[in-house]
Biopython code that builds the backbone (N, CA, C, O; Angstrom):
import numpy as np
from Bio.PDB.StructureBuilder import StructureBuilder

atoms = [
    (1, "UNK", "N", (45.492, 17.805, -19.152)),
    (1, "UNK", "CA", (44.906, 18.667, -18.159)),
    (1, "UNK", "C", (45.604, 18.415, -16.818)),
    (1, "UNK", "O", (45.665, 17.304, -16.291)),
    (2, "UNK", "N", (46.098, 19.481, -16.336)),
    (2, "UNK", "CA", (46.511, 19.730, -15.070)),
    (2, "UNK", "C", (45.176, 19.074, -13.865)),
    (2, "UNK", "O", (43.973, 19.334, -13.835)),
    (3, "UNK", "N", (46.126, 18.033, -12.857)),
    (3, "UNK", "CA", (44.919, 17.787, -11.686)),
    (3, "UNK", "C", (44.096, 18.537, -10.990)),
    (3, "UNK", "O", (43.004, 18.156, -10.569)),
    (4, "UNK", "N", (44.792, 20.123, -10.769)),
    (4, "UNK", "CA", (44.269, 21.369, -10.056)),
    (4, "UNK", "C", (42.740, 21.850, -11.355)),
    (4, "UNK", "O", (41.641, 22.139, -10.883)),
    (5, "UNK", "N", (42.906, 21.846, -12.454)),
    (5, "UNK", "CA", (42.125, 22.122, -13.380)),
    (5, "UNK", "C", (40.782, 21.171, -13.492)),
    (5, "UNK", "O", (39.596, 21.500, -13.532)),
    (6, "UNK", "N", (41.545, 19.575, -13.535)),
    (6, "UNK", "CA", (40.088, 18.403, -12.931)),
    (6, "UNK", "C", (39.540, 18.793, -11.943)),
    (6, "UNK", "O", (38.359, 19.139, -11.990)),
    (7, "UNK", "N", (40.183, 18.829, -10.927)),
    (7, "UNK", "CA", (39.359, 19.495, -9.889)),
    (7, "UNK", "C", (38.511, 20.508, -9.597)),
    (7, "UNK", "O", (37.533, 20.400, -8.856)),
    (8, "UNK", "N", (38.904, 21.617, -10.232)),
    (8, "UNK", "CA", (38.056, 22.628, -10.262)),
    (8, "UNK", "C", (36.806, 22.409, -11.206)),
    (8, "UNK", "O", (35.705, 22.859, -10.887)),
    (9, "UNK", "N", (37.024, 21.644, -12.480)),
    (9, "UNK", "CA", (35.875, 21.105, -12.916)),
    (9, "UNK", "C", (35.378, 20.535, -12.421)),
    (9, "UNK", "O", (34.234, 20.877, -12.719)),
    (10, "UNK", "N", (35.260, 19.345, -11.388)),
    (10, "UNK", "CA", (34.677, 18.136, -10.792)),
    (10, "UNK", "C", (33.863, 19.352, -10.017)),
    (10, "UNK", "O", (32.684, 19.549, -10.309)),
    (11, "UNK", "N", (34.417, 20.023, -9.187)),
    (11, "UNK", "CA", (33.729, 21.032, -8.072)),
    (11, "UNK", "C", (32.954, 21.747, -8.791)),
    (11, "UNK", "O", (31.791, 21.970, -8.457)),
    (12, "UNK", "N", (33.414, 22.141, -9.721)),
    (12, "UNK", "CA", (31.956, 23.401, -10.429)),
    (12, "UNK", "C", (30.933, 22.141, -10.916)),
    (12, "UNK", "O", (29.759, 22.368, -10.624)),
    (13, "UNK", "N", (31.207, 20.675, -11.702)),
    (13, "UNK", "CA", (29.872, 20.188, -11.886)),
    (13, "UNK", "C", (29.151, 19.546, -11.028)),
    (13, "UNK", "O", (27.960, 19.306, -11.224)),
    (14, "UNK", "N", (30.131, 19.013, -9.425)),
    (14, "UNK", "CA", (28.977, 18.960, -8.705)),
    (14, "UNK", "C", (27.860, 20.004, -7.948)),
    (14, "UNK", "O", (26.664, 19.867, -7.691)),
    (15, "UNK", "N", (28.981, 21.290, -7.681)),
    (15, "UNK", "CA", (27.726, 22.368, -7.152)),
    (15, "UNK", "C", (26.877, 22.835, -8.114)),
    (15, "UNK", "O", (25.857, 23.471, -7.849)),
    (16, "UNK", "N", (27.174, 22.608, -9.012)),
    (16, "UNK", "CA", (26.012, 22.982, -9.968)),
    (16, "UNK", "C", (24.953, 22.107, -10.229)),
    (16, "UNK", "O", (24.098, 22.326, -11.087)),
    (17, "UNK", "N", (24.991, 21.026, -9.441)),
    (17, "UNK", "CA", (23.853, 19.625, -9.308)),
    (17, "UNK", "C", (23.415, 19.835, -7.382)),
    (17, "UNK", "O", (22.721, 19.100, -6.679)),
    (18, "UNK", "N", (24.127, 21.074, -7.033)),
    (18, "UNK", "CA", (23.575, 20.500, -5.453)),
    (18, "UNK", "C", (24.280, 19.931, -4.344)),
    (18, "UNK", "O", (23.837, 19.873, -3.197)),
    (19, "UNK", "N", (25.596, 19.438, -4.798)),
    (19, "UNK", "CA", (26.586, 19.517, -3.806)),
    (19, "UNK", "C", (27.292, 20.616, -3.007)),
    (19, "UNK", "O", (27.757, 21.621, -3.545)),
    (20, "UNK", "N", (27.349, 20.361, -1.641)),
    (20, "UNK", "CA", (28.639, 21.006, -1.340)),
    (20, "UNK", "C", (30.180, 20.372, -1.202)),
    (20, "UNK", "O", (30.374, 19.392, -0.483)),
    (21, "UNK", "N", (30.968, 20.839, -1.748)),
    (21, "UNK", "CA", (32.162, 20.232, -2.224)),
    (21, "UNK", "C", (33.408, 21.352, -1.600)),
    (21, "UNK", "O", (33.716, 22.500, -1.919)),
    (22, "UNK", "N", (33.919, 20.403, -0.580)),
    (22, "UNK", "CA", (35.392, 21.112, 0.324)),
    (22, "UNK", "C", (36.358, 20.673, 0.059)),
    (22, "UNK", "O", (36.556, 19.501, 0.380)),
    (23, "UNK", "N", (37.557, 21.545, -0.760)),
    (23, "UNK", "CA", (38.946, 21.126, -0.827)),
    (23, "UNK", "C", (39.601, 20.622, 0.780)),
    (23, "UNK", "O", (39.767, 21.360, 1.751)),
    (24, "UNK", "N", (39.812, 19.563, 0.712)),
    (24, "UNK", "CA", (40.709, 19.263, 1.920)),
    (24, "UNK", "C", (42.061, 19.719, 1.596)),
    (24, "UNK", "O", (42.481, 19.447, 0.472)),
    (25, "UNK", "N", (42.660, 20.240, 2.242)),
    (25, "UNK", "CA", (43.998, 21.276, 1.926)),
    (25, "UNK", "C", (45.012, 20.625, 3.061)),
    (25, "UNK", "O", (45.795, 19.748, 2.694)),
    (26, "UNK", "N", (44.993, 21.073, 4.489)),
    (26, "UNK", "CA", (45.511, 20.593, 5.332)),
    (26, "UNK", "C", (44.848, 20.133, 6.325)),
    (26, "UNK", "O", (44.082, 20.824, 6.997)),
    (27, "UNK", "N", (45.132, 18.627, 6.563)),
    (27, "UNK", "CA", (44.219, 18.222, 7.761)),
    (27, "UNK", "C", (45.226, 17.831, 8.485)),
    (27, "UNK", "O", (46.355, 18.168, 8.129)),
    (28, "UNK", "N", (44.926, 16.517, 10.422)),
    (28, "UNK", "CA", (46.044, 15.893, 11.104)),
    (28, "UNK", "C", (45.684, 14.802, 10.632)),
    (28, "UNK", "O", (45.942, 13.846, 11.364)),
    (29, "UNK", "N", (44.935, 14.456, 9.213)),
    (29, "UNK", "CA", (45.017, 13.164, 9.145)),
    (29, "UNK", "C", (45.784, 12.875, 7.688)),
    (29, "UNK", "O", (44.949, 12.723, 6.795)),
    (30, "UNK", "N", (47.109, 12.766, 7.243)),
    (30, "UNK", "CA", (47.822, 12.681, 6.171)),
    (30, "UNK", "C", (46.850, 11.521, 5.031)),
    (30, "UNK", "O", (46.218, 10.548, 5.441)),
    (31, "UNK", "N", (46.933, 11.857, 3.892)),
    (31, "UNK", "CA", (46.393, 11.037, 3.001)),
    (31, "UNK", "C", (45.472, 11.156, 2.596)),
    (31, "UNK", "O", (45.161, 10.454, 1.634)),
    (32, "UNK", "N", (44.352, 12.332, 3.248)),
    (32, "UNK", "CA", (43.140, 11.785, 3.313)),
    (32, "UNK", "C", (42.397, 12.801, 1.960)),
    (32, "UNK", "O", (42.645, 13.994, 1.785)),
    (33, "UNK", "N", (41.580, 12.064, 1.228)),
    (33, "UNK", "CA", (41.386, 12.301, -0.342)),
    (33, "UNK", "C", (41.423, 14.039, -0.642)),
    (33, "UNK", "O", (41.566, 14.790, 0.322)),
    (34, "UNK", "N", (41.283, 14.601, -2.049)),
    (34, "UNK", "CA", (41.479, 15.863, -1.973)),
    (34, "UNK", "C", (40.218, 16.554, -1.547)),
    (34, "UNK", "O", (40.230, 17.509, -0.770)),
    (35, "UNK", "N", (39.121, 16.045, -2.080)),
    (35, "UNK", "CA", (37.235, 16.816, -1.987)),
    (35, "UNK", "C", (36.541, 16.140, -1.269)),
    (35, "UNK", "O", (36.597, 14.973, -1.657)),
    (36, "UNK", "N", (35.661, 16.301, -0.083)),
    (36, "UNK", "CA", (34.612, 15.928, 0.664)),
    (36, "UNK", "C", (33.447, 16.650, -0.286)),
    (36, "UNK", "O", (33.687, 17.799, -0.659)),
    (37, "UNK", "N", (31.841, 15.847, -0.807)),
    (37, "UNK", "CA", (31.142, 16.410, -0.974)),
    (37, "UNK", "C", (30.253, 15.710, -0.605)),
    (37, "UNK", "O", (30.348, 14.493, -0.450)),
    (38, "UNK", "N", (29.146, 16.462, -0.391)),
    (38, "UNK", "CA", (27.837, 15.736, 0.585)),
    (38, "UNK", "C", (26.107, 16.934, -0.013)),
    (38, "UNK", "O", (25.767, 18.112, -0.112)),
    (39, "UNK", "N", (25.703, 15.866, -0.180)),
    (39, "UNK", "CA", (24.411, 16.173, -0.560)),
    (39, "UNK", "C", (23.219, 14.930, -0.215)),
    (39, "UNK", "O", (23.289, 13.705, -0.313)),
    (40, "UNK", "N", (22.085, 15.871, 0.242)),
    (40, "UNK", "CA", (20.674, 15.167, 0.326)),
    (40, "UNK", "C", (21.077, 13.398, 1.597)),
    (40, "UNK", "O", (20.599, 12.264, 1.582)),
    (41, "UNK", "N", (22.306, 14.180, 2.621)),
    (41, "UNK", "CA", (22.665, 13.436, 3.550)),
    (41, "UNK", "C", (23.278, 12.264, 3.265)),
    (41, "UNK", "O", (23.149, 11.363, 4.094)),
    (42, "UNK", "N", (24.211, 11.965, 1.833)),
    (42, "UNK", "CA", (25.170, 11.576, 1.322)),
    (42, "UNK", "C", (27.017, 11.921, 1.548)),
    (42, "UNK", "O", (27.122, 12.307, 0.384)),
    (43, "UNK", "N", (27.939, 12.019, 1.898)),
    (43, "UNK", "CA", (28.976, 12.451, 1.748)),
    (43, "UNK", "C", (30.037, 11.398, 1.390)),
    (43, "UNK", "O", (30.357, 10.486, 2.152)),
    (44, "UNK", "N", (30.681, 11.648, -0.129)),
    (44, "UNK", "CA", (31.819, 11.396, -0.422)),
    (44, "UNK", "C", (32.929, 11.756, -0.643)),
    (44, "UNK", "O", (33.122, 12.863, -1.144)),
    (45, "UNK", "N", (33.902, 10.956, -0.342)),
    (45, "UNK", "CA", (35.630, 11.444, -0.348)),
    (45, "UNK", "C", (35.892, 10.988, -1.796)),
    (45, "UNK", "O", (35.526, 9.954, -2.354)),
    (46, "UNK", "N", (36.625, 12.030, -2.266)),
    (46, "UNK", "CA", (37.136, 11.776, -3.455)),
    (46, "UNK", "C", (38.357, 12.080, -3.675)),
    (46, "UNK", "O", (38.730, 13.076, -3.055)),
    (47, "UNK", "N", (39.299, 11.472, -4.486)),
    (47, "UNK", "CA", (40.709, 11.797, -4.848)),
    (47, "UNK", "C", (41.053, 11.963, -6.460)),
    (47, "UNK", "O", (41.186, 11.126, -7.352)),
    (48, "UNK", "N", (41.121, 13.119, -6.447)),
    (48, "UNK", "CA", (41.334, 13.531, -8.318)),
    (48, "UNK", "C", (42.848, 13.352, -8.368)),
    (48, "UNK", "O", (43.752, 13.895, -7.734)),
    (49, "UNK", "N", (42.841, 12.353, -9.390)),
    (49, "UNK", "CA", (43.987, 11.773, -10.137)),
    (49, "UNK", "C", (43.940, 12.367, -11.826)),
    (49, "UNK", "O", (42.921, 12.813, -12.353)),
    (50, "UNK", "N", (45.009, 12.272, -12.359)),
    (50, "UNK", "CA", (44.410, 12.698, -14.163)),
    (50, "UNK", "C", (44.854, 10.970, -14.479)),
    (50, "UNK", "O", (45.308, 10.105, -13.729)),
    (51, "UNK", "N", (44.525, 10.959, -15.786)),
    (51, "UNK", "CA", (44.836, 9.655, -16.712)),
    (51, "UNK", "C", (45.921, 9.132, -15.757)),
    (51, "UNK", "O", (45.557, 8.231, -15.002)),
    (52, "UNK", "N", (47.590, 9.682, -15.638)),
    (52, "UNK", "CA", (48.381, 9.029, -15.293)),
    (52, "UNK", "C", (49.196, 9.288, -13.814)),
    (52, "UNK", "O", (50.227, 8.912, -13.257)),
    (53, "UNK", "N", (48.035, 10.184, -13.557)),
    (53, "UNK", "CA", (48.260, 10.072, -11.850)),
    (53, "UNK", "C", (48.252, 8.770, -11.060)),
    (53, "UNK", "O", (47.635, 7.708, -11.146)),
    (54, "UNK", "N", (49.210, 9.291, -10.231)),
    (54, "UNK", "CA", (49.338, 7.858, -8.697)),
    (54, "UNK", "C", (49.290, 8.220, -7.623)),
    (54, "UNK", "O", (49.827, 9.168, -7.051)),
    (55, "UNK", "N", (48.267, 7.046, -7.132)),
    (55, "UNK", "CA", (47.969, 6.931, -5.652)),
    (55, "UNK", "C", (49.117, 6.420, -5.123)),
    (55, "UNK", "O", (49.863, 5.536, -5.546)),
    (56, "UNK", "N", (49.167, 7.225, -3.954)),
    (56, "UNK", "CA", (50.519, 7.348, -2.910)),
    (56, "UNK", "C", (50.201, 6.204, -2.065)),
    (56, "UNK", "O", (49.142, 6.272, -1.441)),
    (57, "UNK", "N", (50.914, 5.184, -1.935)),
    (57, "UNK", "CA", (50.748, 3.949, -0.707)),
    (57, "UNK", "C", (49.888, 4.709, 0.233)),
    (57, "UNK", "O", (48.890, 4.024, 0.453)),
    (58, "UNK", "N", (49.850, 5.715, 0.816)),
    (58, "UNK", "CA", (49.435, 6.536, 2.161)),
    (58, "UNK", "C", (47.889, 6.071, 1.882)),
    (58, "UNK", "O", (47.144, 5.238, 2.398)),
    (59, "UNK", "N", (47.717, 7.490, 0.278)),
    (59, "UNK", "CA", (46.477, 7.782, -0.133)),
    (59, "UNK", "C", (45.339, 6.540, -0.407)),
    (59, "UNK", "O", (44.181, 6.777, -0.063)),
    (60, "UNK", "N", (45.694, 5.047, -1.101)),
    (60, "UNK", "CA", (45.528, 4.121, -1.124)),
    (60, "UNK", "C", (44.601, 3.461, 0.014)),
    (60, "UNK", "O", (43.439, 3.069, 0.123)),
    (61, "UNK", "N", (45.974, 3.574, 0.944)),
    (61, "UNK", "CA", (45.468, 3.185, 2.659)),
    (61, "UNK", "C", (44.341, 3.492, 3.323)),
    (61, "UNK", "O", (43.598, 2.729, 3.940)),
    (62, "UNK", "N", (44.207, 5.309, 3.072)),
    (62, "UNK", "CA", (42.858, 5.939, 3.569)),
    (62, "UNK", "C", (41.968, 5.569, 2.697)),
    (62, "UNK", "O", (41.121, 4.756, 3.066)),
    (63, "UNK", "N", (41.949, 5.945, 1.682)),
    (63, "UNK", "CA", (40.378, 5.191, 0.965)),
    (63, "UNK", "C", (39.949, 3.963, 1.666)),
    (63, "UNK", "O", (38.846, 3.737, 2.165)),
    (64, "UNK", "N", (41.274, 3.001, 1.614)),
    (64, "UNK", "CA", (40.470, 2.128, 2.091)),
    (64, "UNK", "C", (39.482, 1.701, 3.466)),
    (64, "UNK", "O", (38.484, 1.013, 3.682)),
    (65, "UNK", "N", (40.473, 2.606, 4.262)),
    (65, "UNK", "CA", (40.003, 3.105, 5.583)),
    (65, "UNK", "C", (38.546, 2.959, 5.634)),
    (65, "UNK", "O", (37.712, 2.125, 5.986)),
    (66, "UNK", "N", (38.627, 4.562, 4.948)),
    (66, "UNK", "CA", (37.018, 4.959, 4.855)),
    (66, "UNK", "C", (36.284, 4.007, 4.131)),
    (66, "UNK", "O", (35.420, 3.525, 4.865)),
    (67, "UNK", "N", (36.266, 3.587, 3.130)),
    (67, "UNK", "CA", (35.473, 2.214, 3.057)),
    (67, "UNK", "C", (35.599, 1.734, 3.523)),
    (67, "UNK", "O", (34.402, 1.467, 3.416)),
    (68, "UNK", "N", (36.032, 0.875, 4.419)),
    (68, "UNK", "CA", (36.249, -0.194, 5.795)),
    (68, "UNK", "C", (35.225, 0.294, 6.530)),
    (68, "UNK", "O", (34.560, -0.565, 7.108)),
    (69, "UNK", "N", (34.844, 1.631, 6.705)),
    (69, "UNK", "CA", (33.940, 1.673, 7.956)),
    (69, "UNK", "C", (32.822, 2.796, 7.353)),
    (69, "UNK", "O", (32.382, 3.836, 7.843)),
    (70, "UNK", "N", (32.618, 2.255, 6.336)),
    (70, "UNK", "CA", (31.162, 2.712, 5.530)),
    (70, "UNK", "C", (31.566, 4.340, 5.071)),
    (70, "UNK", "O", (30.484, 4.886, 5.283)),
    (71, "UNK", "N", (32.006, 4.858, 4.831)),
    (71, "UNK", "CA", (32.260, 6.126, 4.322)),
    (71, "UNK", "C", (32.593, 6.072, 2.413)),
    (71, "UNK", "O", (33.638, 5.775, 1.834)),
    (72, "UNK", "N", (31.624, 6.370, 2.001)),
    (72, "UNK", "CA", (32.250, 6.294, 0.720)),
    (72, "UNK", "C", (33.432, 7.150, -0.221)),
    (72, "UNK", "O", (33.155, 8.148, -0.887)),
    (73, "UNK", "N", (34.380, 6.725, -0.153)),
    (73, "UNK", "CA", (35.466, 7.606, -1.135)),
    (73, "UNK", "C", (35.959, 6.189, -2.041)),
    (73, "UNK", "O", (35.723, 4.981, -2.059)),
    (74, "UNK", "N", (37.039, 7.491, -2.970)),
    (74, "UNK", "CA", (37.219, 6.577, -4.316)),
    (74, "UNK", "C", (38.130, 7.577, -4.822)),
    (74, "UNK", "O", (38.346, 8.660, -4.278)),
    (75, "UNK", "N", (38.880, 6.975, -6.358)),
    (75, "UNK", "CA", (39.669, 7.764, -6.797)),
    (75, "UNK", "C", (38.593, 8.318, -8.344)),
    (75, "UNK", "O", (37.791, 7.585, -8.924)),
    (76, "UNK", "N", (38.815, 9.348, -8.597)),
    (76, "UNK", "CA", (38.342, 9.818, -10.409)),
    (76, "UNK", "C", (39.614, 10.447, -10.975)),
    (76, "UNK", "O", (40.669, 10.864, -10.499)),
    (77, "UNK", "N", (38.910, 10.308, -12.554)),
    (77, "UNK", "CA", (39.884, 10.439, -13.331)),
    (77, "UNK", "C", (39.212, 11.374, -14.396)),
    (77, "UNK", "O", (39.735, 11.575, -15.492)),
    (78, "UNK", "N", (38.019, 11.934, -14.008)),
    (78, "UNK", "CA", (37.135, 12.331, -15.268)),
    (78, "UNK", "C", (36.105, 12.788, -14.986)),
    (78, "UNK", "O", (35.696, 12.562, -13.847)),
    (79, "UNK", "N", (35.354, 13.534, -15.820)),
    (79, "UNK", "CA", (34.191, 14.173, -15.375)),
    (79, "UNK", "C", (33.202, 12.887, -15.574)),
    (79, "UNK", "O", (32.670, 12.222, -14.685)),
    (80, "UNK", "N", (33.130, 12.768, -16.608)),
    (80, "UNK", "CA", (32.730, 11.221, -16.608)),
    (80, "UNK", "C", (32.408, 10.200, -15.256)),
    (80, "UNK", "O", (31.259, 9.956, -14.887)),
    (81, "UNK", "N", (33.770, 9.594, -14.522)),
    (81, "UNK", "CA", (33.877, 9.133, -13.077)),
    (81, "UNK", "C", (32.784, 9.850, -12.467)),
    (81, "UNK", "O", (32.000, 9.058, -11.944)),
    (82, "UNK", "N", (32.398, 11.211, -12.324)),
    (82, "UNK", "CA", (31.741, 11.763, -11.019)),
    (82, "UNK", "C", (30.294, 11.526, -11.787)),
    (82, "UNK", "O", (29.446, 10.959, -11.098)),
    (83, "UNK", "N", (30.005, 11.804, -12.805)),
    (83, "UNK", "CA", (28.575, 10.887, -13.627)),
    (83, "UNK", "C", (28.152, 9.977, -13.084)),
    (83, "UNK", "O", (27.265, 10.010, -12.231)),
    (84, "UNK", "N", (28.787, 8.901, -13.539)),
    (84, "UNK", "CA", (28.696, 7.047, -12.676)),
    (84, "UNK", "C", (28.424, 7.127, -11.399)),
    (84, "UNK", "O", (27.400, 6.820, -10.788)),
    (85, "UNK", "N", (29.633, 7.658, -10.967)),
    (85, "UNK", "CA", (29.747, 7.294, -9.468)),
    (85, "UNK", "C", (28.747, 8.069, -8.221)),
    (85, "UNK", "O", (28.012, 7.543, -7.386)),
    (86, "UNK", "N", (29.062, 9.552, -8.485)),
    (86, "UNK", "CA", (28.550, 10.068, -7.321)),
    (86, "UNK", "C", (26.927, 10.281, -7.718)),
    (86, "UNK", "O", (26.205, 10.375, -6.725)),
    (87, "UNK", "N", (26.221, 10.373, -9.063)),
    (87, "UNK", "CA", (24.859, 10.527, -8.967)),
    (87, "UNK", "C", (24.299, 8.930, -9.021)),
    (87, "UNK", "O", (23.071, 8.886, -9.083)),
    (88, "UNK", "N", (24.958, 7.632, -9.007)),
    (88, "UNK", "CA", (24.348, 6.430, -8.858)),
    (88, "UNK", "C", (24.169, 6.715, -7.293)),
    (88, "UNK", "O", (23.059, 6.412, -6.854)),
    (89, "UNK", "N", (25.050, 7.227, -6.418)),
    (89, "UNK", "CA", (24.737, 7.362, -5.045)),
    (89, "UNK", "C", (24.115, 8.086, -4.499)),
    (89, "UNK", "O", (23.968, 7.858, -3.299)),
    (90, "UNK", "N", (23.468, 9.257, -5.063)),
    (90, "UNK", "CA", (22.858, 10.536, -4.296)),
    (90, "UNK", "C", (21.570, 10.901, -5.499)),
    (90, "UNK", "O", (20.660, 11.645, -5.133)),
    (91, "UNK", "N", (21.562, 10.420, -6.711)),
    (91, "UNK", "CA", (20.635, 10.776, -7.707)),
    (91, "UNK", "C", (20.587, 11.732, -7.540)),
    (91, "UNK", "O", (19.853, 12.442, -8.228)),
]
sb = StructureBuilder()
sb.init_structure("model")
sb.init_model(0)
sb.init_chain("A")
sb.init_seg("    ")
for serial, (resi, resn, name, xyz) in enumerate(atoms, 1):
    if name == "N":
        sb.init_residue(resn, " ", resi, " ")
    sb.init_atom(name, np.array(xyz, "f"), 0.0, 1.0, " ", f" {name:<3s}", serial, name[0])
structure = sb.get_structure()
């Protein structure tokens, strides 16, 4: 599966739970993950990778960023990933 194709899945199964979910396309801040989604005053950064996708030194950097100063982002790989991750945080 093409990453553009994860993505569009990840986005249709979180709005269909209640998220709003924004492709970040072009920002002035380089790196910074592909989807913002935020629900019930939650917002996470996420970066869709497939199985053998790589994080770019850059992309790496910003995650960590934003975790450094309480913002939650992360990388997925799966519909699965957004299961675990984003409804352990927002139920």
């Amino acid at each position: 599966m093409k990453e553009s194709e994860l993505q569009t899945k990840i986005k249709d199964r979180l709005q269909k739970h209640g998220w709003l979910v924004v492709k970040l396309i072009s920002t002035n801040w380089n790196g910074i993950p592909d989807l913002l989604c935020m629900r019930k005053g939650v917002s996470i950064f996420l970066e869709v990778k497939t199985d053998t996708g790589v994080l770019a030194p850059l992309q790496e950097h910003r995650i960590k960023t934003l975790n450094s100063i309480g913002i939650h982002s992360r990388v997925v790989r799966s519909l699965e990933d957004i299961d675990v991750y984003c409804y352990k945080l927002n139920g």
